[in-house]
KOLROVEX-866401 format. One record per residue (C-alpha): residue number from 1; residue in three letters; chain; x, y, z. Coordinates in nm, 2 decimals. Each point is the difference from the previous one (the first is absolute). Example, Ala and Ser with C-alpha at 12.3 -4.5 7.8 and 13.67 -1.06 7.14 Angstrom:
REM residues 2
+-----+---------+--------+--------+--------+--------+
: num : residuo : cadena :     px :     py :     pz :
+-----+---------+--------+--------+--------+--------+
:   1 :     Ala :      A :   1.23 :  -0.45 :   0.78 :
:   2 :     Ser :      A :   0.14 :   0.34 :  -0.07 :
+-----+---------+--------+--------+--------+--------+
REM end
This chain:
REM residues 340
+-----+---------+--------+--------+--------+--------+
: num : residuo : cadena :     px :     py :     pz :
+-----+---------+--------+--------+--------+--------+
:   1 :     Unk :      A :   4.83 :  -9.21 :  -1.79 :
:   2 :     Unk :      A :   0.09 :  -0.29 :  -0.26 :
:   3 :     Unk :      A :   0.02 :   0.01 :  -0.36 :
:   4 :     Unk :      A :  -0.28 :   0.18 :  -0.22 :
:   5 :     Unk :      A :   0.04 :  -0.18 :  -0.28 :
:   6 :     Unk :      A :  -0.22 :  -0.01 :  -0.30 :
:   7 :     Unk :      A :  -0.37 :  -0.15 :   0.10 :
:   8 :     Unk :      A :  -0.09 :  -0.23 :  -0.24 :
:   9 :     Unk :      A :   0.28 :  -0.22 :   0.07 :
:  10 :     Unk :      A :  -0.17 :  -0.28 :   0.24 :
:  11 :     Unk :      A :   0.17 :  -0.04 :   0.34 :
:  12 :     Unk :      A :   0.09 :  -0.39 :   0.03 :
:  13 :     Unk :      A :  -0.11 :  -0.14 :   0.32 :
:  14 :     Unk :      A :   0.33 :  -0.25 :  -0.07 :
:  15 :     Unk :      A :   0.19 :   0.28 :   0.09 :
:  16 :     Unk :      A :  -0.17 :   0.03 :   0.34 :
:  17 :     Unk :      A :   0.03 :  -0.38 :   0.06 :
:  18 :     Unk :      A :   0.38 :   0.04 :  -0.08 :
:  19 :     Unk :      A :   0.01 :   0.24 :   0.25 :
:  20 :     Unk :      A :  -0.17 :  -0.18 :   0.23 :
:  21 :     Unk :      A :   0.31 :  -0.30 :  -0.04 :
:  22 :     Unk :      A :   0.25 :   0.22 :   0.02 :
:  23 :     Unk :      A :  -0.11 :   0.12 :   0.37 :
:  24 :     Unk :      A :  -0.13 :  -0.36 :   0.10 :
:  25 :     Unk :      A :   0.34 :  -0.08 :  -0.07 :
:  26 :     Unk :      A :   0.24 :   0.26 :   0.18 :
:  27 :     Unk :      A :   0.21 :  -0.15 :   0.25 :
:  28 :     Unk :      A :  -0.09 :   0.03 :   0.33 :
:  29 :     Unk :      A :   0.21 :   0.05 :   0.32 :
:  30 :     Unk :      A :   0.06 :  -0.31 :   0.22 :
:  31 :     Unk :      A :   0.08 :   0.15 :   0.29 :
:  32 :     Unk :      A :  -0.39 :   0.15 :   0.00 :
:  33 :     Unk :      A :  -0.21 :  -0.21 :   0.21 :
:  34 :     Unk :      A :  -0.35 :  -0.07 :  -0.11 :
:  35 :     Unk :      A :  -0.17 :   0.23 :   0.29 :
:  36 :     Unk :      A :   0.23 :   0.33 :  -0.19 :
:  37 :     Unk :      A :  -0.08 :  -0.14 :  -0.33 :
:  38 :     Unk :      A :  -0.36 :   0.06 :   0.06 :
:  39 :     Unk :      A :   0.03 :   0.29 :   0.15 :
:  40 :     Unk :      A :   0.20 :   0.20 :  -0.28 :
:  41 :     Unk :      A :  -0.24 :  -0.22 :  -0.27 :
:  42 :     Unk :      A :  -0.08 :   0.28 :  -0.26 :
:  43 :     Unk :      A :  -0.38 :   0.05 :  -0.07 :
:  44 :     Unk :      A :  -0.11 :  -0.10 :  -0.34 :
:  45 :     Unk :      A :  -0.04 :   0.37 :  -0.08 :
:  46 :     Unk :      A :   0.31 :   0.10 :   0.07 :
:  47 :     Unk :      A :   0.14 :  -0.28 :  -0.22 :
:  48 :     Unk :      A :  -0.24 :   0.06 :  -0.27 :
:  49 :     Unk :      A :   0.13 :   0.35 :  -0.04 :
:  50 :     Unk :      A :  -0.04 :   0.20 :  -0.33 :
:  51 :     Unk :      A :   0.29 :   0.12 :  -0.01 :
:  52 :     Unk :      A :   0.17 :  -0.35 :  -0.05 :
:  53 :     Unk :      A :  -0.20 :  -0.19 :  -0.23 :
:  54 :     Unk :      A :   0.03 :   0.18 :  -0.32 :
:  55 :     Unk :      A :  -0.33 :  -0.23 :  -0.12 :
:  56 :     Unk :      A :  -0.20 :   0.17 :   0.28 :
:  57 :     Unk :      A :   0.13 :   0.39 :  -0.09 :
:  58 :     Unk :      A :  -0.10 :   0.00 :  -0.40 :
:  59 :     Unk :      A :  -0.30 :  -0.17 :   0.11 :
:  60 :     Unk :      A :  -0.26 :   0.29 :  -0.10 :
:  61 :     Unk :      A :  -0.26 :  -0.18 :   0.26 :
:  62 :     Unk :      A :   0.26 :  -0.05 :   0.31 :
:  63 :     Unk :      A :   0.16 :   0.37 :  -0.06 :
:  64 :     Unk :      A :  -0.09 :   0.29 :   0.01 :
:  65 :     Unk :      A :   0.22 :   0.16 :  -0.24 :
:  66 :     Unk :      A :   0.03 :  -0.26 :  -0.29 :
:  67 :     Unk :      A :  -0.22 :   0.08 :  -0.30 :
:  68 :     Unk :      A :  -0.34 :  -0.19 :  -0.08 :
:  69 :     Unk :      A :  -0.01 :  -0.20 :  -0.24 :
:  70 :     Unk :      A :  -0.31 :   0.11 :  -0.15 :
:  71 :     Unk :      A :   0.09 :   0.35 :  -0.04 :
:  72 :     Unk :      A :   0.35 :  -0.09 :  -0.17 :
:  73 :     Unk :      A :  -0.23 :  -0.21 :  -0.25 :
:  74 :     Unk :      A :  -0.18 :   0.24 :  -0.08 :
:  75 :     Unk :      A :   0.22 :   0.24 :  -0.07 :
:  76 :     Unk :      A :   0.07 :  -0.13 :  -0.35 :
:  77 :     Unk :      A :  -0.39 :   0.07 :  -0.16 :
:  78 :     Unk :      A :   0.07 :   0.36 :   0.21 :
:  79 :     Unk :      A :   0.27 :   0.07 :  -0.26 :
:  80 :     Unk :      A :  -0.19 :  -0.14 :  -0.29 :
:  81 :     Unk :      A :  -0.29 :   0.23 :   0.11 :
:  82 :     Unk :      A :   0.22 :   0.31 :   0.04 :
:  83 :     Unk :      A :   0.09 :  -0.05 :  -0.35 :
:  84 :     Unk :      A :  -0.28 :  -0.01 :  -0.13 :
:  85 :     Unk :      A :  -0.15 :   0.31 :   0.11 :
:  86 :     Unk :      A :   0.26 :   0.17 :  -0.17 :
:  87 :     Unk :      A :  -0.17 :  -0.15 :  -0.34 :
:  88 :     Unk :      A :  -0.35 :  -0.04 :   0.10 :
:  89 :     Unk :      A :  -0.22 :   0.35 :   0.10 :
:  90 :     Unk :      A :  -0.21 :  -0.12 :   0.28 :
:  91 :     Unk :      A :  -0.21 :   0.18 :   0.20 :
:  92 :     Unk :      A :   0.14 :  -0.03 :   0.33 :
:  93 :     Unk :      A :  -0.28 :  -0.02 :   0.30 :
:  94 :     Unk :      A :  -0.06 :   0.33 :   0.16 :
:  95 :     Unk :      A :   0.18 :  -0.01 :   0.32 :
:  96 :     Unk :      A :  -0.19 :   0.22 :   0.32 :
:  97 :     Unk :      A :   0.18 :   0.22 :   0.20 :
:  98 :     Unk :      A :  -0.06 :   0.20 :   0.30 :
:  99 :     Unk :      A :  -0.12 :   0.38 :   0.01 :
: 100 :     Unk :      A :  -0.06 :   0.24 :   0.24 :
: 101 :     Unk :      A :  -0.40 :  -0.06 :  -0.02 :
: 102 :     Unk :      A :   0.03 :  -0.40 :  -0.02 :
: 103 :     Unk :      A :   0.29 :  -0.25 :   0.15 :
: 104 :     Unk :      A :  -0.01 :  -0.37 :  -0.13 :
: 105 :     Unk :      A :   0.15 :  -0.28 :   0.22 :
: 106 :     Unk :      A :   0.11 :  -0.32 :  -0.10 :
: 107 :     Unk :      A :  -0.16 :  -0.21 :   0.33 :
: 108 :     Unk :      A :   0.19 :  -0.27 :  -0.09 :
: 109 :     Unk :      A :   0.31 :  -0.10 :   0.27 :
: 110 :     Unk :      A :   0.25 :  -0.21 :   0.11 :
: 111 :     Unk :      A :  -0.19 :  -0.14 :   0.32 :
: 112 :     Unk :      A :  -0.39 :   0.04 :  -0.17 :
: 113 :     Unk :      A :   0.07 :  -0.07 :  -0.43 :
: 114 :     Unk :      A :  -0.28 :  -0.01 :  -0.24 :
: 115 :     Unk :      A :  -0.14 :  -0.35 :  -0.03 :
: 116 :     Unk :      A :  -0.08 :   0.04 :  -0.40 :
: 117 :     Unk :      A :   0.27 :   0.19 :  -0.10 :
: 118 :     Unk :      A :   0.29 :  -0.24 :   0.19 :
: 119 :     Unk :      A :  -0.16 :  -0.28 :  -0.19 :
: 120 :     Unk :      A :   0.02 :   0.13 :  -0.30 :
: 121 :     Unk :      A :   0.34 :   0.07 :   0.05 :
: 122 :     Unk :      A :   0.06 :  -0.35 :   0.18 :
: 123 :     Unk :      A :  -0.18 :  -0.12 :  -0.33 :
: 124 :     Unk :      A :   0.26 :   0.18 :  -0.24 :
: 125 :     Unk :      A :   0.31 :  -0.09 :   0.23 :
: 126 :     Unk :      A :  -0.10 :  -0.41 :  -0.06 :
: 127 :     Unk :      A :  -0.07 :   0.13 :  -0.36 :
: 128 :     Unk :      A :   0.34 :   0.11 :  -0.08 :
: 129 :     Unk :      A :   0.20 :  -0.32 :   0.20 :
: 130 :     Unk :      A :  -0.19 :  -0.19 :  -0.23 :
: 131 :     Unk :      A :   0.06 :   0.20 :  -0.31 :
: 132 :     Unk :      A :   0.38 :   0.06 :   0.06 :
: 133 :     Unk :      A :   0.09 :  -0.35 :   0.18 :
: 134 :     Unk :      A :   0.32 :  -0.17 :  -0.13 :
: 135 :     Unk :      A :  -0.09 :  -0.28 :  -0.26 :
: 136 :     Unk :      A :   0.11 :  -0.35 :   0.12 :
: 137 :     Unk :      A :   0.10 :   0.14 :   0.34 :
: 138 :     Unk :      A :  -0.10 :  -0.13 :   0.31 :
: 139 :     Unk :      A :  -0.11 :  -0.31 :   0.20 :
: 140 :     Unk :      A :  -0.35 :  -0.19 :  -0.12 :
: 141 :     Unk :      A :  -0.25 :  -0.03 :   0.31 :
: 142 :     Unk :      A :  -0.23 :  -0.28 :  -0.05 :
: 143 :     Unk :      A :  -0.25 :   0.18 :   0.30 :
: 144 :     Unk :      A :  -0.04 :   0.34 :  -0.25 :
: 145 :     Unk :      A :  -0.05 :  -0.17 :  -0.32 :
: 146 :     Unk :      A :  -0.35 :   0.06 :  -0.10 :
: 147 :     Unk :      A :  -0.05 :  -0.28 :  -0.23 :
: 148 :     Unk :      A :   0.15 :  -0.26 :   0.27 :
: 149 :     Unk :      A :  -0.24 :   0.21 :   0.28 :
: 150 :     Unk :      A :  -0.27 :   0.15 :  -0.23 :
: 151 :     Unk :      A :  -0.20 :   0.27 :   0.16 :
: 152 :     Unk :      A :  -0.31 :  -0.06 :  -0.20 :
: 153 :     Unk :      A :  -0.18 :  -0.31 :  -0.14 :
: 154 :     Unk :      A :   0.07 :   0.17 :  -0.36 :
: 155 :     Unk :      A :   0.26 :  -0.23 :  -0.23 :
: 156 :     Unk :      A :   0.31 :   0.19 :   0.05 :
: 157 :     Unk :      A :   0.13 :   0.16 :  -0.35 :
: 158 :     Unk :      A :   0.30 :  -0.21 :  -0.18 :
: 159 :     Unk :      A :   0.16 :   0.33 :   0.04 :
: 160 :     Unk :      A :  -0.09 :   0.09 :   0.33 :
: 161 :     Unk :      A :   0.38 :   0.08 :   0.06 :
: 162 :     Unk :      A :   0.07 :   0.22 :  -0.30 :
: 163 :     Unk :      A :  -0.27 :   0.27 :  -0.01 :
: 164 :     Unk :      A :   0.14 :   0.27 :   0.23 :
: 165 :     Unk :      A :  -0.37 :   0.20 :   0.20 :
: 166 :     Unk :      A :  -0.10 :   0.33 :  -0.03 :
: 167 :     Unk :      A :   0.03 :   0.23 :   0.26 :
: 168 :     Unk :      A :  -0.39 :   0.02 :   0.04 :
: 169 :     Unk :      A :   0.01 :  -0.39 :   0.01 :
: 170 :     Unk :      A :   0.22 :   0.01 :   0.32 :
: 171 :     Unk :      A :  -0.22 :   0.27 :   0.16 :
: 172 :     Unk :      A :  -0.33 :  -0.20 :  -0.02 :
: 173 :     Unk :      A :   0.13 :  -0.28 :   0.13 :
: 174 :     Unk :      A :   0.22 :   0.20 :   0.31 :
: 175 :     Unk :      A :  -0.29 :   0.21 :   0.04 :
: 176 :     Unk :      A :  -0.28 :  -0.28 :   0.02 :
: 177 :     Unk :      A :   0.25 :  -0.19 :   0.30 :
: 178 :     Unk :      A :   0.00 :   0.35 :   0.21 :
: 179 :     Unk :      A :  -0.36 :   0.13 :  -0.03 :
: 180 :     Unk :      A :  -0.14 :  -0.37 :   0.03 :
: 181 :     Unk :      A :   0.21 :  -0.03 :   0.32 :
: 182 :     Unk :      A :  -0.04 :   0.35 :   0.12 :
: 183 :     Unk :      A :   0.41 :   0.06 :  -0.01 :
: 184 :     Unk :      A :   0.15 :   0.34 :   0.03 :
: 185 :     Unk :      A :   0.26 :   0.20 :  -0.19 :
: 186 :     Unk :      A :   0.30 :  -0.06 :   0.26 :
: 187 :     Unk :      A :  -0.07 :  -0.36 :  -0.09 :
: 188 :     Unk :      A :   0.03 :   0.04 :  -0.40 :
: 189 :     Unk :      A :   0.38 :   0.18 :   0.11 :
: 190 :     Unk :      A :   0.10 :  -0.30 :   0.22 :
: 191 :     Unk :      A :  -0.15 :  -0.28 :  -0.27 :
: 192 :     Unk :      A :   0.25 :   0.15 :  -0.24 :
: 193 :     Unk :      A :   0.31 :   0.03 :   0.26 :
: 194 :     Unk :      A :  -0.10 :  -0.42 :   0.03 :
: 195 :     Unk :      A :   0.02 :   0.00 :  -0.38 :
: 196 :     Unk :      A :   0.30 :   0.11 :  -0.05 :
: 197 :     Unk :      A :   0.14 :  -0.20 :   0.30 :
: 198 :     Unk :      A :  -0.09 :  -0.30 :  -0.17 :
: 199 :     Unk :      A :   0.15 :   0.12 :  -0.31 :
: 200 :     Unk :      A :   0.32 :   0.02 :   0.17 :
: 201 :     Unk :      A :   0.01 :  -0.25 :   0.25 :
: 202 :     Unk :      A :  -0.13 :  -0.30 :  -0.21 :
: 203 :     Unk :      A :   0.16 :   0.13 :  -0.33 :
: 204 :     Unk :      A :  -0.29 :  -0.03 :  -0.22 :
: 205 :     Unk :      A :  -0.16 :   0.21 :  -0.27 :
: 206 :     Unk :      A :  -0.33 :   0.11 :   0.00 :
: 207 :     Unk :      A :  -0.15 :  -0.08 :  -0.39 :
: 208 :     Unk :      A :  -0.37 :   0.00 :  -0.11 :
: 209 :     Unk :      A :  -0.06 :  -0.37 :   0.11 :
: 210 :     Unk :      A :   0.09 :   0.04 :   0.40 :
: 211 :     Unk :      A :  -0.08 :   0.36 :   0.06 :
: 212 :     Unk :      A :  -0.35 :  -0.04 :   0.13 :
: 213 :     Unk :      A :   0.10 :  -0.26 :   0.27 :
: 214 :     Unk :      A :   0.31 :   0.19 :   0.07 :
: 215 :     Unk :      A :  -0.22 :   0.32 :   0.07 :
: 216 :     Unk :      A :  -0.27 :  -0.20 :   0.20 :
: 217 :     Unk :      A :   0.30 :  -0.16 :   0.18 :
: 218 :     Unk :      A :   0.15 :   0.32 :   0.08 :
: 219 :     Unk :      A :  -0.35 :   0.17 :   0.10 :
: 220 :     Unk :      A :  -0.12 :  -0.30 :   0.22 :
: 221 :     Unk :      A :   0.33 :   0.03 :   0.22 :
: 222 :     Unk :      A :  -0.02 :   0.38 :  -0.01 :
: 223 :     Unk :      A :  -0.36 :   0.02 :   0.14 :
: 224 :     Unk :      A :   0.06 :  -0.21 :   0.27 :
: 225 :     Unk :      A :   0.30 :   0.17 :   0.08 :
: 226 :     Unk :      A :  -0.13 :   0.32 :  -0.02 :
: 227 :     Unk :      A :  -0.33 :  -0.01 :   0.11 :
: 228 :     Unk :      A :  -0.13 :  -0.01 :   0.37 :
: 229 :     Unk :      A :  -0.31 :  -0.22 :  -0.12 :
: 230 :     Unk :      A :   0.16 :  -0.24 :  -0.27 :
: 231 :     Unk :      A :  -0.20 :  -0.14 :  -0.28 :
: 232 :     Unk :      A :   0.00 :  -0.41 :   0.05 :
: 233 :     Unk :      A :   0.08 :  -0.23 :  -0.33 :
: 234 :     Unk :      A :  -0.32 :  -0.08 :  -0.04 :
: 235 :     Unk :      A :  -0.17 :   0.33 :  -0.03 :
: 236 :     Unk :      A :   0.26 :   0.01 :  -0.30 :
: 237 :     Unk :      A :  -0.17 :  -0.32 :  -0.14 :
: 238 :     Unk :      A :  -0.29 :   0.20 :   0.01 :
: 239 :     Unk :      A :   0.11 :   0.25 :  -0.23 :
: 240 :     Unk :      A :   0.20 :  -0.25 :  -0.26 :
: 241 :     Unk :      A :  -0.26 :  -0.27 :   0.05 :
: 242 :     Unk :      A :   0.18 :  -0.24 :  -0.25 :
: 243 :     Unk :      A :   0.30 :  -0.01 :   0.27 :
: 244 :     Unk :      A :   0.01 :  -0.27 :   0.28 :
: 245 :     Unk :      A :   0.09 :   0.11 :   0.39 :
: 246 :     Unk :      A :   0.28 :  -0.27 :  -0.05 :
: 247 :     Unk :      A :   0.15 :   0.18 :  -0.28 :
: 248 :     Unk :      A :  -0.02 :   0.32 :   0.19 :
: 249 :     Unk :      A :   0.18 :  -0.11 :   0.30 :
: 250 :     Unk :      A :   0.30 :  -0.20 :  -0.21 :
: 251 :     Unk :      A :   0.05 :   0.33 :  -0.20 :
: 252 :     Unk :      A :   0.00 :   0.21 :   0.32 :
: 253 :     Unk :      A :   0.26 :  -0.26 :   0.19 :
: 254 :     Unk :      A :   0.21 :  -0.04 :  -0.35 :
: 255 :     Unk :      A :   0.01 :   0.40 :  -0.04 :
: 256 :     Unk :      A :   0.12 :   0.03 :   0.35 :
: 257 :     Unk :      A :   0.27 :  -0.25 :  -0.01 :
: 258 :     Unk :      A :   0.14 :   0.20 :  -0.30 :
: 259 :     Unk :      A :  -0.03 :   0.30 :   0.15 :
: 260 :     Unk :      A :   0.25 :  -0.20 :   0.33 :
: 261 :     Unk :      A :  -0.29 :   0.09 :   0.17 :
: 262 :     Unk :      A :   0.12 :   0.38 :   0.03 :
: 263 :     Unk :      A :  -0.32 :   0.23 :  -0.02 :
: 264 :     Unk :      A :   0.14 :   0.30 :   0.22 :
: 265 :     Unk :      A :  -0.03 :   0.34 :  -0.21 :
: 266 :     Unk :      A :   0.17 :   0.29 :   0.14 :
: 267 :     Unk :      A :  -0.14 :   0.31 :   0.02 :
: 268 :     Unk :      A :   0.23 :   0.15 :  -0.20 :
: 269 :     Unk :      A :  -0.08 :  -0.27 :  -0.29 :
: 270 :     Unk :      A :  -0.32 :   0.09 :   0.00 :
: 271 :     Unk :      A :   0.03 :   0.35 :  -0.02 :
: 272 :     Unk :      A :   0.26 :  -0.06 :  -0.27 :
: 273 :     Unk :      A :  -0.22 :  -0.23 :  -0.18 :
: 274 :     Unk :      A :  -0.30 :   0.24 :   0.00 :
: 275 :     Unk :      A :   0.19 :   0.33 :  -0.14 :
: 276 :     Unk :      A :   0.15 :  -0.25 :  -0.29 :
: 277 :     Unk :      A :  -0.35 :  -0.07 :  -0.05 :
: 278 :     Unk :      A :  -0.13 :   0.37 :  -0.05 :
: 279 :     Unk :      A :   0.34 :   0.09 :  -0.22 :
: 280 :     Unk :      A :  -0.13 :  -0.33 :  -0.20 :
: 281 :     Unk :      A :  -0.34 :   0.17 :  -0.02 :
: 282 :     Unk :      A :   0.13 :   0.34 :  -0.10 :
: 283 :     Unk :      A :   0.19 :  -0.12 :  -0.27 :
: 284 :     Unk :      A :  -0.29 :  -0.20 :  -0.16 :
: 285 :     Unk :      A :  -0.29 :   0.29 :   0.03 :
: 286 :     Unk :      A :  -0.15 :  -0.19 :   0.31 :
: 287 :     Unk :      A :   0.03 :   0.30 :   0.22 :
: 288 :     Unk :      A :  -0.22 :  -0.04 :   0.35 :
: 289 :     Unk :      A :  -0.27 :   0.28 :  -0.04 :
: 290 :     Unk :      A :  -0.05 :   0.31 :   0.18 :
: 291 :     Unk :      A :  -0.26 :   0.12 :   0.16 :
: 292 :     Unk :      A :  -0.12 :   0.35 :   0.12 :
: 293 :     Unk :      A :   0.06 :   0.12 :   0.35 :
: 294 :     Unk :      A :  -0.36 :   0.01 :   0.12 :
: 295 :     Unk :      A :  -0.12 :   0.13 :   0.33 :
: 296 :     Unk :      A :  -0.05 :  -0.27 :   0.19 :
: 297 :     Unk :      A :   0.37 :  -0.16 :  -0.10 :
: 298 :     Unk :      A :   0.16 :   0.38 :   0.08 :
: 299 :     Unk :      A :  -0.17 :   0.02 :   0.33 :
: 300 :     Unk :      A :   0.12 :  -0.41 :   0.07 :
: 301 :     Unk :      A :   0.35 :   0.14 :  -0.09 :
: 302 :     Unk :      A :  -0.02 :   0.28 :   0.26 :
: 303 :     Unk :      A :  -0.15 :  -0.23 :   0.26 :
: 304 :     Unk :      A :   0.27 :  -0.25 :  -0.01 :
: 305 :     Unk :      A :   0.28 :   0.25 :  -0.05 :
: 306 :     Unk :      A :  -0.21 :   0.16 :   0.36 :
: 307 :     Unk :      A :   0.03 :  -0.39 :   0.16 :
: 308 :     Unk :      A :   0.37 :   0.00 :  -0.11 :
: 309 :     Unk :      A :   0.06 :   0.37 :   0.16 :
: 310 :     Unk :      A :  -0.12 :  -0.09 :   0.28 :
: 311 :     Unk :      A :   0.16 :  -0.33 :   0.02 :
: 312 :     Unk :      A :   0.36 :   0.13 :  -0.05 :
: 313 :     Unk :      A :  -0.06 :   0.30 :   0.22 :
: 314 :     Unk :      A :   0.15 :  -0.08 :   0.31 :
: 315 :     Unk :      A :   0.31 :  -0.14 :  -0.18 :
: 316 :     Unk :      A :   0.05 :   0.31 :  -0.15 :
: 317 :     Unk :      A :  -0.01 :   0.22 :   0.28 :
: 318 :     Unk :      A :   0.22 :  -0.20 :   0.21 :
: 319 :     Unk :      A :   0.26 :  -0.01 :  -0.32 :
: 320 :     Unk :      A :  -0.05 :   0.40 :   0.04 :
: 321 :     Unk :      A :   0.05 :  -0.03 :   0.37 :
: 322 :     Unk :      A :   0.32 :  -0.16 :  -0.06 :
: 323 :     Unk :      A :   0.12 :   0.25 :  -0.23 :
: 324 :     Unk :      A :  -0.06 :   0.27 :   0.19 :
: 325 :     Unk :      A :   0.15 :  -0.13 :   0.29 :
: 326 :     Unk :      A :   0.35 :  -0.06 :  -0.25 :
: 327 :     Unk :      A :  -0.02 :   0.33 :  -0.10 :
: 328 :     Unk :      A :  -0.04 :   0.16 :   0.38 :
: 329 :     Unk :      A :   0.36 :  -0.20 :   0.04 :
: 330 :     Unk :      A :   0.19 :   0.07 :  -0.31 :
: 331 :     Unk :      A :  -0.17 :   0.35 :  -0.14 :
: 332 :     Unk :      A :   0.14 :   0.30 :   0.08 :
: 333 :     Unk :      A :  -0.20 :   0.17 :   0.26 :
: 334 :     Unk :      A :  -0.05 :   0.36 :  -0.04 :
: 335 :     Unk :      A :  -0.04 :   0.29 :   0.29 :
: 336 :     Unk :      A :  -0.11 :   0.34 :  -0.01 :
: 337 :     Unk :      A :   0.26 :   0.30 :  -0.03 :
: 338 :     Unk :      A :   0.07 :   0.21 :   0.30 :
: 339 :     Unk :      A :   0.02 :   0.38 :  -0.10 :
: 340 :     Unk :      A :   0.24 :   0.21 :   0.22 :
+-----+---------+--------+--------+--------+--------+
REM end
């Protein structure tokens, strides 16, 4: 399904636009009449097809099966760290594993993550885009630049725009926006898949003077997205009290229109997205934590694996009907032997 080229090679939306000419422009029978025209019109999906726009299918936050970006960044320190422990004698951390007397589980999932540990990882994902982004590359956003739209009544530094974060830097400030605004963990996953979107679509770079506004861009469209009771702009206002309503909304309209206003995520993005995030973890000693199985979480299990029993019963026994009702017709059928 498309090409699976390397990630951190932005997808143009030019290409897509081209595209877009090149079918807005195919010649059309004359013989058709209007009423038949309409009715064999093709849906915008069906034109918008993966498959066709090669922008769209190395796109690692459109498809499923290009790389993300974050993890292909990161992959360079990984090698650098590999080598060194060849050199260096840590101690490596004391990893738990199961036994006959104790089981440890790792709670955290797909549909229900772990709210600290994905923005930590969330945290070091932004980390390394900035640390690892192309030098001169990209396309300057007025609406991200913090010294244009400051954040806080502080002067802004000469060289606001040259002194890369630290990682714990990032994951104050992500981790002040979710537990002021009571976000989840699914949210952190889909305020990155907007992050990378905008790196791709708009063909910018994210650098040490635009990342903050570029994370509370992403995070702002994420949570509304994402969650049933959305947090309003000016309840943001109330955590970044320096920032005006005003400035809120033009960054949230501005951070749209470079997105093309495309915030679907797939389920299979997001699935994709949050196992690149726990190899990203692994590989940086970030490991989600395990736990003991205690009682109550064993006898929890064996309740819901009860519900699920029961659920899927019927289905199984008429799947068992159905076989034994083939085999009646096609077995061979055996009889007793008569003895003369």
């Amino acid at each position: 399904m498309g090409s699976t080229t390397s990630c951190c090679v932005p997808a143009s939306p030019k290409l897509r636009r081209n595209t877009h000419s090149r079918l807005e422009s195919c010649h059309q029978d004359p013989e058709l009449s209007g009423e038949e025209t309409g009715r064999h019109l093709q849906h915008i999906s069906d034109r918008e097809n993966v498959d066709e726009f090669p922008s769209m299918a190395c796109n690692p936050s459109d498809h499923p099966r290009a790389g993300t970006m974050f993890l292909c960044k990161s992959q360079h320190d990984a090698r650098d760290k590999r080598k060194s422990l060849f050199v260096d004698n840590h101690e490596t951390t004391k990893r738990k594993y199961s036994s006959c007397s104790t089981i440890f589980l790792d709670e955290n999932t797909v549909s229900q993550p772990d709210l600290k540990n994905t923005i930590k990882c969330v945290a070091l994902a932004v980390y390394y885009h900035i640390k690892n982004r192309e030098t001169g590359g990209g396309v300057a956003q007025e609406i991200f630049d913090e010294k244009l739209h400051p954040l806080t009544k502080s002067e802004v530094p000469p060289d606001y725009n040259q002194r890369p974060p630290e990682q714990k830097q990032i994951y104050r400030f992500v981790r002040t926006l979710f537990s002021s605004a009571q976000l989840t963990a699914e949210c952190a996953i889909v305020t990155l898949i907007y992050l990378e979107r905008l790196l791709t679509y708009a063909e910018i770079a994210i650098g040490p003077g635009n990342w903050k506004r570029m994370v509370l861009g992403a995070v702002l469209l994420a949570s509304k997205v994402w969650d049933d009771q959305a947090v309003w702009n000016v309840d943001y206002c109330q955590i970044l009290k320096d920032i005006a309503v005003e400035d809120m909304n033009e960054l949230e309209r501005q951070f749209l229109e470079l997105l093309q206003f495309n915030i679907n995520v797939p389920s299979s993005v997001y699935a994709k997205y949050y196992f690149d995030l726990r190899s990203l973890s692994e590989s940086n000693d970030l490991s989600f934590p395990l736990e003991p199985l205690s009682r109550d979480k064993a006898q929890k299990l064996e309740a819901i694996s009860r519900l699920c029993d029961d659920k899927y019963k019927d289905a199984r026994r008429a799947a068992r009907k159905h076989c034994a009702s083939t085999d009646n017709l096609c077995g061979v059928r055996w009889v007793p032997a008569i003895l003369s």
